[in-house]
PDB file with SEQRES, HELIX, SHEET and CRYST1 records, atoms N, CA, C and O in Angstrom:
SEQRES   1 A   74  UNK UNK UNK UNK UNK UNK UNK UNK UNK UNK UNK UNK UNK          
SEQRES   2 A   74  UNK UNK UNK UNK UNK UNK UNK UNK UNK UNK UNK UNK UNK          
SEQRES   3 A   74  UNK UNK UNK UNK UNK UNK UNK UNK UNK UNK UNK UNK UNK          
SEQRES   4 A   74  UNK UNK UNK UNK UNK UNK UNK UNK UNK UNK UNK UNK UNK          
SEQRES   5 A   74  UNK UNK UNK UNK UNK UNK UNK UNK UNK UNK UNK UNK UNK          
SEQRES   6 A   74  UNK UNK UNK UNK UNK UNK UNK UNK UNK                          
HELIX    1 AA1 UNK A    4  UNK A    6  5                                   3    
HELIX    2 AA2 UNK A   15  UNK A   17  5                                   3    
HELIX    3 AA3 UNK A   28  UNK A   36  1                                   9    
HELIX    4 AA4 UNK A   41  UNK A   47  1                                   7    
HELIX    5 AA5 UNK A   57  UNK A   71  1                                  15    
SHEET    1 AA1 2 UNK A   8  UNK A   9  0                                        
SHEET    2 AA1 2 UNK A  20  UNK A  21 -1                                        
CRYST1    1.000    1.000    1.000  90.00  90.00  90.00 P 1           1          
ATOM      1  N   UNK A   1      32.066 -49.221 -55.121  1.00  0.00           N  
ATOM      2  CA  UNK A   1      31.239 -48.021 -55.017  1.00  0.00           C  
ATOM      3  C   UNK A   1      31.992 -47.012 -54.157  1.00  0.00           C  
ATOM      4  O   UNK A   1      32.336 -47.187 -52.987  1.00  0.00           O  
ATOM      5  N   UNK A   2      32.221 -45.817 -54.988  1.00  0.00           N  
ATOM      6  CA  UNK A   2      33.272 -45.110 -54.146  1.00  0.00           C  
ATOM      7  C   UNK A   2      32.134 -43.547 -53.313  1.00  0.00           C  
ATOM      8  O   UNK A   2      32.536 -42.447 -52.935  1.00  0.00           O  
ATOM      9  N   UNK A   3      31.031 -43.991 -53.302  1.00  0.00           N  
ATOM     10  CA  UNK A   3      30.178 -42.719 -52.946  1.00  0.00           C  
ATOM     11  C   UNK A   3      28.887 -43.240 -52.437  1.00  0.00           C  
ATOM     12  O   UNK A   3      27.917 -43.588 -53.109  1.00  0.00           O  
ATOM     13  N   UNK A   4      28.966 -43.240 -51.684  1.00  0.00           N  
ATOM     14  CA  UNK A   4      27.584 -44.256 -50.703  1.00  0.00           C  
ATOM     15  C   UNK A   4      26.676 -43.070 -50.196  1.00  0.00           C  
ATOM     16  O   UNK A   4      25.487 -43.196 -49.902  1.00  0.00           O  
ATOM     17  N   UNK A   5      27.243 -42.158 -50.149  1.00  0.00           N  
ATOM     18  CA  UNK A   5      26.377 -41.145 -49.508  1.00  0.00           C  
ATOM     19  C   UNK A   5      25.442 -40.812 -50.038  1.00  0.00           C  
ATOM     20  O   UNK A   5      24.793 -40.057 -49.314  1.00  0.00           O  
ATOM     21  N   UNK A   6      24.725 -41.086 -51.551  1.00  0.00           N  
ATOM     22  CA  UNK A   6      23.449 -41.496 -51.730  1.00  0.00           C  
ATOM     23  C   UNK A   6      22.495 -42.168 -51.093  1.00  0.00           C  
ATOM     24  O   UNK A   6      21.289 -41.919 -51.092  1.00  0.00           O  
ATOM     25  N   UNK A   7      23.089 -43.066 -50.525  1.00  0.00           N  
ATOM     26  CA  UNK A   7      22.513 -44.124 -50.200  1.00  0.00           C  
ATOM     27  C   UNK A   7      22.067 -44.368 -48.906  1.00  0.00           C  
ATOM     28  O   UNK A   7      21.084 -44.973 -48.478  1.00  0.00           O  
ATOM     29  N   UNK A   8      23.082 -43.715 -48.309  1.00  0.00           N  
ATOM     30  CA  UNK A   8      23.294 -43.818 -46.752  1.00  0.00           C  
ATOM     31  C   UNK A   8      22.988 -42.775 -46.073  1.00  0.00           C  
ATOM     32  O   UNK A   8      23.803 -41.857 -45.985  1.00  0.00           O  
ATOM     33  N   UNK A   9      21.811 -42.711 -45.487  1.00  0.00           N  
ATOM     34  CA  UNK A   9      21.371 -41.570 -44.596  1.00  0.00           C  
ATOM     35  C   UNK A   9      21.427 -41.694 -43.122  1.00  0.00           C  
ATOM     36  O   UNK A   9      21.110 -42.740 -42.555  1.00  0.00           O  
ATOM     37  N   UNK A  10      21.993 -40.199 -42.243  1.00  0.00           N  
ATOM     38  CA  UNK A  10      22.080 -40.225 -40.885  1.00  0.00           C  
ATOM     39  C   UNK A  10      21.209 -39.408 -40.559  1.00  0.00           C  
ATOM     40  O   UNK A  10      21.252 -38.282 -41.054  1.00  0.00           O  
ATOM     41  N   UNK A  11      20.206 -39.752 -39.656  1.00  0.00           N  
ATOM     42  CA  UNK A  11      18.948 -38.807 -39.363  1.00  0.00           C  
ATOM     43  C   UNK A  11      18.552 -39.165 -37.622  1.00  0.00           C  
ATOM     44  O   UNK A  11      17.894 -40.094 -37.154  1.00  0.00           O  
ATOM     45  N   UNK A  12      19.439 -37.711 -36.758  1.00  0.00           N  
ATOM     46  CA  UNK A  12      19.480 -38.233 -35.561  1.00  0.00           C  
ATOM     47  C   UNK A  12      18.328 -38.340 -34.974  1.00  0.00           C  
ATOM     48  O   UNK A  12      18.425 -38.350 -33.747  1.00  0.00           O  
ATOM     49  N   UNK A  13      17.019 -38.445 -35.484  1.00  0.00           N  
ATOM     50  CA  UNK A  13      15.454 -38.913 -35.310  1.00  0.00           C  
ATOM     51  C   UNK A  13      15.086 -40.151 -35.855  1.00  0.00           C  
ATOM     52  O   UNK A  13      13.950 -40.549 -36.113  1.00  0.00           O  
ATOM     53  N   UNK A  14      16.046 -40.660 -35.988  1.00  0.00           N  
ATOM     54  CA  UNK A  14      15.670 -42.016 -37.139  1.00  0.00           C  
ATOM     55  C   UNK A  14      16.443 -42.880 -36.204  1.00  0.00           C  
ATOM     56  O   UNK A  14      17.613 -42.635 -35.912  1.00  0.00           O  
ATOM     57  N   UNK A  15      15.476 -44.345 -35.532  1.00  0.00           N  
ATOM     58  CA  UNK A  15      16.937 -45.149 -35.689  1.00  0.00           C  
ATOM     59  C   UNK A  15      18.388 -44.894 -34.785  1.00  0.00           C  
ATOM     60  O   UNK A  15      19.484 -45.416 -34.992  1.00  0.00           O  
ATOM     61  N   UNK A  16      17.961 -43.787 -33.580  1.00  0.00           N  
ATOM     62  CA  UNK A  16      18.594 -43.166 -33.042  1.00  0.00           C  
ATOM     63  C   UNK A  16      20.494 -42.774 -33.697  1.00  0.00           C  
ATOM     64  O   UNK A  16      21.649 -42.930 -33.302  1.00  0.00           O  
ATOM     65  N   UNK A  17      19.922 -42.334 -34.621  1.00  0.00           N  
ATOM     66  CA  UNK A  17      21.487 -41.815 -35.337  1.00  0.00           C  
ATOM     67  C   UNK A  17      22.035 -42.744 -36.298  1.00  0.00           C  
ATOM     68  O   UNK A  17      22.913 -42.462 -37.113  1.00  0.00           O  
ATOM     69  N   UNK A  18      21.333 -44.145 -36.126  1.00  0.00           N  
ATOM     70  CA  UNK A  18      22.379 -45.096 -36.621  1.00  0.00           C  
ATOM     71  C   UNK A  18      21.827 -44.955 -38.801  1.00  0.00           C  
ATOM     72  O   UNK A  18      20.817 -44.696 -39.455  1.00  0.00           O  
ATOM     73  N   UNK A  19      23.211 -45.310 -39.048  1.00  0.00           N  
ATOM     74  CA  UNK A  19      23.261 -44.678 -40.595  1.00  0.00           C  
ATOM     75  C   UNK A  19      22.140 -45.787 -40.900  1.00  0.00           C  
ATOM     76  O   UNK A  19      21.954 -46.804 -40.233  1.00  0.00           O  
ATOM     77  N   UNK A  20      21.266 -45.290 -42.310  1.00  0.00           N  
ATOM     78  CA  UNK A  20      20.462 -46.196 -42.637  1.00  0.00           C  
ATOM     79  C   UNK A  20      20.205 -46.147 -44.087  1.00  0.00           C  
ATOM     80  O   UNK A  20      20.696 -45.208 -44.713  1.00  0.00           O  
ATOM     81  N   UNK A  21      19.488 -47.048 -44.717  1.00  0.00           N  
ATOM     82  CA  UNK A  21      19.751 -47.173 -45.998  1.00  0.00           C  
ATOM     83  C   UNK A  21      18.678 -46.263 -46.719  1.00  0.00           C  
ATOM     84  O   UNK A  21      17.560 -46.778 -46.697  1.00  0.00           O  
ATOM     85  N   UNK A  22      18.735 -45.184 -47.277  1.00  0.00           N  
ATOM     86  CA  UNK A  22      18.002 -44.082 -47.987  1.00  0.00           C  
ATOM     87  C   UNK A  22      16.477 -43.542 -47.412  1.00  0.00           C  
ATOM     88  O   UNK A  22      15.364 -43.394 -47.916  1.00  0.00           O  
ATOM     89  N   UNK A  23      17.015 -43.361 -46.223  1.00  0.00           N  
ATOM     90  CA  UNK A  23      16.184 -42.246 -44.983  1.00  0.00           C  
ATOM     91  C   UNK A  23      14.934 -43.956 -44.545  1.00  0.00           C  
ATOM     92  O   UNK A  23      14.049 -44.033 -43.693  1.00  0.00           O  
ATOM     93  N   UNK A  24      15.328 -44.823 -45.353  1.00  0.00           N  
ATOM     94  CA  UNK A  24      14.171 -46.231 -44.434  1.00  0.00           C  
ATOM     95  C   UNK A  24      14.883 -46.411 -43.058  1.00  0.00           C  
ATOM     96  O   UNK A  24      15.959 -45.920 -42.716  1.00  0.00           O  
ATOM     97  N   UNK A  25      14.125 -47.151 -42.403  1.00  0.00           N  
ATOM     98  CA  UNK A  25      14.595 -47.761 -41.113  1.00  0.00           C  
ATOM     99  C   UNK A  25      15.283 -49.140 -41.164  1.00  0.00           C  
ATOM    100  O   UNK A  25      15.323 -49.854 -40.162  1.00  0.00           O  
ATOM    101  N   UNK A  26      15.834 -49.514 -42.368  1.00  0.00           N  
ATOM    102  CA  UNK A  26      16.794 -50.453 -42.255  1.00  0.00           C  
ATOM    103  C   UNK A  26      18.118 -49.956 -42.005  1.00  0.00           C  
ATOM    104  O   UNK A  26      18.326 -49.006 -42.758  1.00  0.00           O  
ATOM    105  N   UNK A  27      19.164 -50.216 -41.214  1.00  0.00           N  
ATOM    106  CA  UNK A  27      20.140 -49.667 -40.845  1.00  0.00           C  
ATOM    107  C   UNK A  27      21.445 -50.901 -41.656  1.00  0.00           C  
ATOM    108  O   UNK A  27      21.458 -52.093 -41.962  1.00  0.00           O  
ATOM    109  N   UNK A  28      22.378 -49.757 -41.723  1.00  0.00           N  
ATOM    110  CA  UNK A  28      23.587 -50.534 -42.509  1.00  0.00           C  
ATOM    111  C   UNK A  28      23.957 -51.704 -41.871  1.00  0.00           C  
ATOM    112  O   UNK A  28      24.300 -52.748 -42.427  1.00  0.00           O  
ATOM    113  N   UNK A  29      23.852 -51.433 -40.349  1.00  0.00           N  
ATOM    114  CA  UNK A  29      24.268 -52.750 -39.613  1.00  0.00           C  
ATOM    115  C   UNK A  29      23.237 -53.910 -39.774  1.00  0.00           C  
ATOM    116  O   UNK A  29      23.711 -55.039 -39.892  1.00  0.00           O  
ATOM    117  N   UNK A  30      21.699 -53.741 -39.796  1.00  0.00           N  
ATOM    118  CA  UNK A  30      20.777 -55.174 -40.281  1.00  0.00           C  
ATOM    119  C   UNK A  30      22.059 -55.721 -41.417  1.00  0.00           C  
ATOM    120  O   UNK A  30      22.761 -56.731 -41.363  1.00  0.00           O  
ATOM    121  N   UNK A  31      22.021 -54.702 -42.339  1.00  0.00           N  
ATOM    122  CA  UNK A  31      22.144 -55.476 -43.469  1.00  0.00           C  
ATOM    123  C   UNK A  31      23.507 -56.147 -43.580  1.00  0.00           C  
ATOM    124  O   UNK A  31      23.661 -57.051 -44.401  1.00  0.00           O  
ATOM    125  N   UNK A  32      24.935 -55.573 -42.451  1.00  0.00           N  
ATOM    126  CA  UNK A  32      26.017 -56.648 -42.404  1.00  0.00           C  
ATOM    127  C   UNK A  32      26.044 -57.484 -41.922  1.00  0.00           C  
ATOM    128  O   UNK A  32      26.840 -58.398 -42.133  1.00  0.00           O  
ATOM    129  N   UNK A  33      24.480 -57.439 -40.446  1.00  0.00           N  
ATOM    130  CA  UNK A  33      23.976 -58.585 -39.588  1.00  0.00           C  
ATOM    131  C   UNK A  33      23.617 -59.770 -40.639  1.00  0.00           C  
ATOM    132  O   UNK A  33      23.895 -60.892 -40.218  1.00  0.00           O  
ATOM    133  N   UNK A  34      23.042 -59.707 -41.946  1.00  0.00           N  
ATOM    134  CA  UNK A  34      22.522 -60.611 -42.322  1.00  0.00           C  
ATOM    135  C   UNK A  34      23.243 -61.172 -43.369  1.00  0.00           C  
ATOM    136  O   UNK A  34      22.913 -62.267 -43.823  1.00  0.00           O  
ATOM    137  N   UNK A  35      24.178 -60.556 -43.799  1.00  0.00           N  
ATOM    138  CA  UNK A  35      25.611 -60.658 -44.945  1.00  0.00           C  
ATOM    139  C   UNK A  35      26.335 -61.674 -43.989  1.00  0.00           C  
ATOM    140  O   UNK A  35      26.316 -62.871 -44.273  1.00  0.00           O  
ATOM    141  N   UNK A  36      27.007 -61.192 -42.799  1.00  0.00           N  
ATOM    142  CA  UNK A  36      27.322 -61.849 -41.736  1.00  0.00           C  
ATOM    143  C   UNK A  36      26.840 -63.296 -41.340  1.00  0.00           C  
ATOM    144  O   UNK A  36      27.706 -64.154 -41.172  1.00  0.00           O  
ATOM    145  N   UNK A  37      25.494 -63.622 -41.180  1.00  0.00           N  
ATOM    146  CA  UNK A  37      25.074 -64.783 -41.087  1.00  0.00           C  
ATOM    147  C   UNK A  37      24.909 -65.541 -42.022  1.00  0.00           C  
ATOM    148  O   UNK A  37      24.524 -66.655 -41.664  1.00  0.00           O  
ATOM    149  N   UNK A  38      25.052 -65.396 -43.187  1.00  0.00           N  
ATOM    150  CA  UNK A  38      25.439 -66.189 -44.466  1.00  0.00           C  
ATOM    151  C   UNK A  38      24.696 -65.851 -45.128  1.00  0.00           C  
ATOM    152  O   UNK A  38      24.547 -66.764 -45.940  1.00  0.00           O  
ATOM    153  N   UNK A  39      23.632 -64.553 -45.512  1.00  0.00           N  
ATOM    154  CA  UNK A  39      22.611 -64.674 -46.217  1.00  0.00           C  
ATOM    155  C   UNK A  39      22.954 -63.952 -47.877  1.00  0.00           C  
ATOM    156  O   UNK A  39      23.087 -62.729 -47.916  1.00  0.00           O  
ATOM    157  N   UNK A  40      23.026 -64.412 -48.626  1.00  0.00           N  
ATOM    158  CA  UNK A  40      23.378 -63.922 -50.139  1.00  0.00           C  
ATOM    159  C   UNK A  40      23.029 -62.469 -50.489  1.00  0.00           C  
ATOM    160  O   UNK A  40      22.364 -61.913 -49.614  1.00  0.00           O  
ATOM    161  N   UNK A  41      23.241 -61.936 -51.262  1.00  0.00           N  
ATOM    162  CA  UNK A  41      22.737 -60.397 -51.218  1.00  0.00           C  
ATOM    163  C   UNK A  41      20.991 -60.927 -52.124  1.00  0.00           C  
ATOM    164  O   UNK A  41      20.001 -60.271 -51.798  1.00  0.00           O  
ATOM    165  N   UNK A  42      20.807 -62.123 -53.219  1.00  0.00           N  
ATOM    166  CA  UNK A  42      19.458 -62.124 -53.601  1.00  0.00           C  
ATOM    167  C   UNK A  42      18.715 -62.513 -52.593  1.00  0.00           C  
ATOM    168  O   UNK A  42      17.570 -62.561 -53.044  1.00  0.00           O  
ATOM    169  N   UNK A  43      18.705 -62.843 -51.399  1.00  0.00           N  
ATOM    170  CA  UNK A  43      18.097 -63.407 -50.055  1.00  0.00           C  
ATOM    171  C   UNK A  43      17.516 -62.473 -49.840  1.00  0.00           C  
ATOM    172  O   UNK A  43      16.291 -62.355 -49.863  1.00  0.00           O  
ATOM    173  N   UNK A  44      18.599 -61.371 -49.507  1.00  0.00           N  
ATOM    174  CA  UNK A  44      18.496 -60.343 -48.692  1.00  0.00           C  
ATOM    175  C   UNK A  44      17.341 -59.085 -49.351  1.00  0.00           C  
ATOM    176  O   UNK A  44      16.776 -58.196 -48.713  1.00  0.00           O  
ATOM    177  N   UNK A  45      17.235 -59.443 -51.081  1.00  0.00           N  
ATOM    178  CA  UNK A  45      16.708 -58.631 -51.825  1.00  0.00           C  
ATOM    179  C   UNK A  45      15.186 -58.962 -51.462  1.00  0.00           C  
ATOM    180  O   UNK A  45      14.300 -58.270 -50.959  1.00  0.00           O  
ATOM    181  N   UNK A  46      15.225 -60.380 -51.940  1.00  0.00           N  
ATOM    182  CA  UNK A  46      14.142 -61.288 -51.460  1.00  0.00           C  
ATOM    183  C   UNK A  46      13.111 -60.989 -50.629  1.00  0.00           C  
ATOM    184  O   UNK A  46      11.939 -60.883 -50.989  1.00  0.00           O  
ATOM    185  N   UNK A  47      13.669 -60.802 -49.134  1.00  0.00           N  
ATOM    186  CA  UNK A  47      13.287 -60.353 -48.328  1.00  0.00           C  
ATOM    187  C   UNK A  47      12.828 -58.981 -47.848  1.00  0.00           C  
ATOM    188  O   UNK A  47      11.882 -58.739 -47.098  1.00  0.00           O  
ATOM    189  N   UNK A  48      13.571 -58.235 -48.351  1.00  0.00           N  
ATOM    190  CA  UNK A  48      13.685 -56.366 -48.772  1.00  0.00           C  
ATOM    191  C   UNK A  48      13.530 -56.152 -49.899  1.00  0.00           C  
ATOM    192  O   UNK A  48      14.352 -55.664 -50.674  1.00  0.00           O  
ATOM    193  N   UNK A  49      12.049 -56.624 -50.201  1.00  0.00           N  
ATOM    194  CA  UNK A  49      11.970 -56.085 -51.908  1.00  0.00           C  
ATOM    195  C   UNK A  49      12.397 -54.303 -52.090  1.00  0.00           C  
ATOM    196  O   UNK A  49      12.914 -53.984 -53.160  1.00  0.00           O  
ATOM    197  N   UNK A  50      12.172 -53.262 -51.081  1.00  0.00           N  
ATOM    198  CA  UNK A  50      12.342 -52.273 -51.274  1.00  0.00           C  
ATOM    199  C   UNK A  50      13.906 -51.571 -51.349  1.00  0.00           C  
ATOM    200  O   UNK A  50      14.123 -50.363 -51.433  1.00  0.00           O  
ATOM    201  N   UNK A  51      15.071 -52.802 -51.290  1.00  0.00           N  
ATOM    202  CA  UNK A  51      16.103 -52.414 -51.397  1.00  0.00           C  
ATOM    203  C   UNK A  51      16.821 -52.608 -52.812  1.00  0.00           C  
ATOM    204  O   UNK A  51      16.128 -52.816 -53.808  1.00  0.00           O  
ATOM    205  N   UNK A  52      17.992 -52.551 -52.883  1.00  0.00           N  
ATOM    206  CA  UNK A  52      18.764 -52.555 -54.681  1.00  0.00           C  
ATOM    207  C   UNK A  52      19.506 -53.380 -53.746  1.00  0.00           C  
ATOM    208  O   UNK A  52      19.540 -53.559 -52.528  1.00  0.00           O  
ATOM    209  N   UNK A  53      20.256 -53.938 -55.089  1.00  0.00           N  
ATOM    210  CA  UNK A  53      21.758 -54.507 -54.785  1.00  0.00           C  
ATOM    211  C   UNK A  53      22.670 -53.429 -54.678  1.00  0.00           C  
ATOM    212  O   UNK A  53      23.648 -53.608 -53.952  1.00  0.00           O  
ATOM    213  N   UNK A  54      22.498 -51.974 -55.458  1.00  0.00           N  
ATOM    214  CA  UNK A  54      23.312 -50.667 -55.154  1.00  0.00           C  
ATOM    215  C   UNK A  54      22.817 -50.287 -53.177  1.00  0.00           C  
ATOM    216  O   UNK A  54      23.541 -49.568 -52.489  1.00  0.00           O  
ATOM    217  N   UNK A  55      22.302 -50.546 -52.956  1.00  0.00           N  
ATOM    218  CA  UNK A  55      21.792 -50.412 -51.590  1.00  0.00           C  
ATOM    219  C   UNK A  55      22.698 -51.099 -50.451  1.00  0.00           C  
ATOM    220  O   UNK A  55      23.210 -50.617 -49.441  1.00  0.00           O  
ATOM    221  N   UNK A  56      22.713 -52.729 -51.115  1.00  0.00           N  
ATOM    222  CA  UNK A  56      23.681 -53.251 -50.410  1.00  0.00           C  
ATOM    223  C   UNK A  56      25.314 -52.820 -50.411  1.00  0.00           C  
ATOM    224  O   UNK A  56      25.786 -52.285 -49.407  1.00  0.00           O  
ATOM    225  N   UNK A  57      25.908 -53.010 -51.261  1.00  0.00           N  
ATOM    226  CA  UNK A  57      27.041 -52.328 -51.818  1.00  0.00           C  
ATOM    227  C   UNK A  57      27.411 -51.056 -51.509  1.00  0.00           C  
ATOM    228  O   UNK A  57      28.539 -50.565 -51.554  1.00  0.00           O  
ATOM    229  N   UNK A  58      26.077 -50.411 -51.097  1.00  0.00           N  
ATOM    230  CA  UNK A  58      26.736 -48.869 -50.276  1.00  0.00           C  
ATOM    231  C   UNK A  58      26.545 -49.337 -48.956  1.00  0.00           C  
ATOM    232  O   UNK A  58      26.310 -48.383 -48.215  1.00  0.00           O  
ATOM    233  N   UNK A  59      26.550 -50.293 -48.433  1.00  0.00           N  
ATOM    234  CA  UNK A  59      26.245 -50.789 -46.773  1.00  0.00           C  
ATOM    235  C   UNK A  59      28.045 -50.988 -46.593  1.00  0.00           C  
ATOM    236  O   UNK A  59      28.817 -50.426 -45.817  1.00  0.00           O  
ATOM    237  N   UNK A  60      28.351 -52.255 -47.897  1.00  0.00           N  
ATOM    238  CA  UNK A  60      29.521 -52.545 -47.960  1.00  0.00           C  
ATOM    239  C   UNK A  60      30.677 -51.170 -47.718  1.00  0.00           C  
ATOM    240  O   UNK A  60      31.456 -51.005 -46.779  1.00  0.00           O  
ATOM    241  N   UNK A  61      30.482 -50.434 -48.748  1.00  0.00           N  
ATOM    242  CA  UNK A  61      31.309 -49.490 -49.210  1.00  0.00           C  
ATOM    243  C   UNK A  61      31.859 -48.497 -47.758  1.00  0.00           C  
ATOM    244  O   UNK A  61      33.005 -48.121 -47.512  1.00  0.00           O  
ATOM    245  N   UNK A  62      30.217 -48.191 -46.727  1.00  0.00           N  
ATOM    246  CA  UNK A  62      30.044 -47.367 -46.064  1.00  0.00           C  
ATOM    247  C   UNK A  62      30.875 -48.052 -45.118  1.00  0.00           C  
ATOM    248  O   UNK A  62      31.921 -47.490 -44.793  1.00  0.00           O  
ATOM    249  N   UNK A  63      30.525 -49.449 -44.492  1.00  0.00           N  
ATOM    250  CA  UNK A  63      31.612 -50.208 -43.109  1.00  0.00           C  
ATOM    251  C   UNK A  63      32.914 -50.105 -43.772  1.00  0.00           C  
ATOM    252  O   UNK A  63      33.759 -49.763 -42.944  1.00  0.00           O  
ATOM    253  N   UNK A  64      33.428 -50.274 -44.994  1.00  0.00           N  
ATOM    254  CA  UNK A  64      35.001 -50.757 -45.673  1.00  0.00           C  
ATOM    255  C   UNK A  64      35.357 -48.887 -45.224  1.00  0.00           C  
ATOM    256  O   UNK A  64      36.344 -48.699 -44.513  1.00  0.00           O  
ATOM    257  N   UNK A  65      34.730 -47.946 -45.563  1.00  0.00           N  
ATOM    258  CA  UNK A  65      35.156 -46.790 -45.254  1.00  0.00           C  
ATOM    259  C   UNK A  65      35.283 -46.587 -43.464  1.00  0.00           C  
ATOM    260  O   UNK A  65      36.393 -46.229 -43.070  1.00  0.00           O  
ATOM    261  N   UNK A  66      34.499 -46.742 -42.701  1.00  0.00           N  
ATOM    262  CA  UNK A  66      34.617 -46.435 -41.724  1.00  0.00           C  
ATOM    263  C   UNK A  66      35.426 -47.466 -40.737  1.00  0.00           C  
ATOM    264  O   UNK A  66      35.623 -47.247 -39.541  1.00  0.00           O  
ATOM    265  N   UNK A  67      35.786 -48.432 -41.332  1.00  0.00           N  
ATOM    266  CA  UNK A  67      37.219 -49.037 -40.883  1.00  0.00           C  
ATOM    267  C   UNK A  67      38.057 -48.363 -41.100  1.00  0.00           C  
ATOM    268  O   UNK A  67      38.724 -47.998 -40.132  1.00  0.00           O  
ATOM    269  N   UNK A  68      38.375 -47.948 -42.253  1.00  0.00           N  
ATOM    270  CA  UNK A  68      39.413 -47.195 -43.025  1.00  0.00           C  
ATOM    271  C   UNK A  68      40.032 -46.133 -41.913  1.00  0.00           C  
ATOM    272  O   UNK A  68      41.220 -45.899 -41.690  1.00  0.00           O  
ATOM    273  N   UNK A  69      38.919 -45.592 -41.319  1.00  0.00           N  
ATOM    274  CA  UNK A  69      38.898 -44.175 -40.401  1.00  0.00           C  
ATOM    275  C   UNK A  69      39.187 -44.685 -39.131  1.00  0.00           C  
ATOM    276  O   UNK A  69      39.589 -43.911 -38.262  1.00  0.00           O  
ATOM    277  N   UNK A  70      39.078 -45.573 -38.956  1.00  0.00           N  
ATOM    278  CA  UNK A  70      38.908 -46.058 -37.394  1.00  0.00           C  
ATOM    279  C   UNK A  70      40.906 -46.618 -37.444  1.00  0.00           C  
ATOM    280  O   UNK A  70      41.548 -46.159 -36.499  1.00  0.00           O  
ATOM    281  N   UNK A  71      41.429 -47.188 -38.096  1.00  0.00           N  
ATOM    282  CA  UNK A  71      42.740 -47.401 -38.900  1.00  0.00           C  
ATOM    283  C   UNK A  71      43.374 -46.429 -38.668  1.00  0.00           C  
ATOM    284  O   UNK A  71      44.161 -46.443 -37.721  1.00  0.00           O  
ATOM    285  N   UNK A  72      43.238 -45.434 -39.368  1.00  0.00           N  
ATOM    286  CA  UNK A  72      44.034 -43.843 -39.632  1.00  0.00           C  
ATOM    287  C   UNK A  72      44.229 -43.481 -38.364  1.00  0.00           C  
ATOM    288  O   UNK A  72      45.233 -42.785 -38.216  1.00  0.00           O  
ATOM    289  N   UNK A  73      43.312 -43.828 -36.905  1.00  0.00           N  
ATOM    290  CA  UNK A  73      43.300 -43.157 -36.017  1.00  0.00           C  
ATOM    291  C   UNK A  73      43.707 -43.714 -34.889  1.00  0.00           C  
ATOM    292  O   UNK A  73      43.604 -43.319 -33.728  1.00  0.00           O  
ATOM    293  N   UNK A  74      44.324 -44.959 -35.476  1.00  0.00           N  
ATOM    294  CA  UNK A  74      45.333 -45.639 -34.518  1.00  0.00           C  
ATOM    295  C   UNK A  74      46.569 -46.380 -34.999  1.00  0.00           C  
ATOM    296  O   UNK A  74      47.333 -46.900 -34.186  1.00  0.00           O  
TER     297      UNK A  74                                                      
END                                                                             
């Protein structure tokens, strides 16, 4: 997914800034917190009926990018 910014909203009233998944209060980081602890992306759906698997995948897309940047700048 080369365009997450659908997906991924920053709303410095939300969540105190932190990016989140389409203006909800789940934040990109829950969702690498729980990728991270072994949980499958259908777990995760499971649990977040209100999310997509395109939801997850822009969580992915959004951390693989902002490594990318954090890289470039050292």
């Amino acid at each position: 997914m080369e365009d997450y910014s659908r997906y991924i909203t920053i709303d410095p009233d939300q969540r105190s800034g932190r990016p989140c998944i389409r203006g909800m209060r789940i934040t990109v980081y829950d969702v690498l917190g729980y990728l991270a602890a072994g949980d499958s992306v259908e777990e995760i759906l499971k649990h977040f009926p209100m999310l997509t698997k395109e939801d997850i995948q822009a969580c992915l897309a959004y951390a693989a990018d902002a490594e990318r940047k954090v890289s470039l700048t050292n």
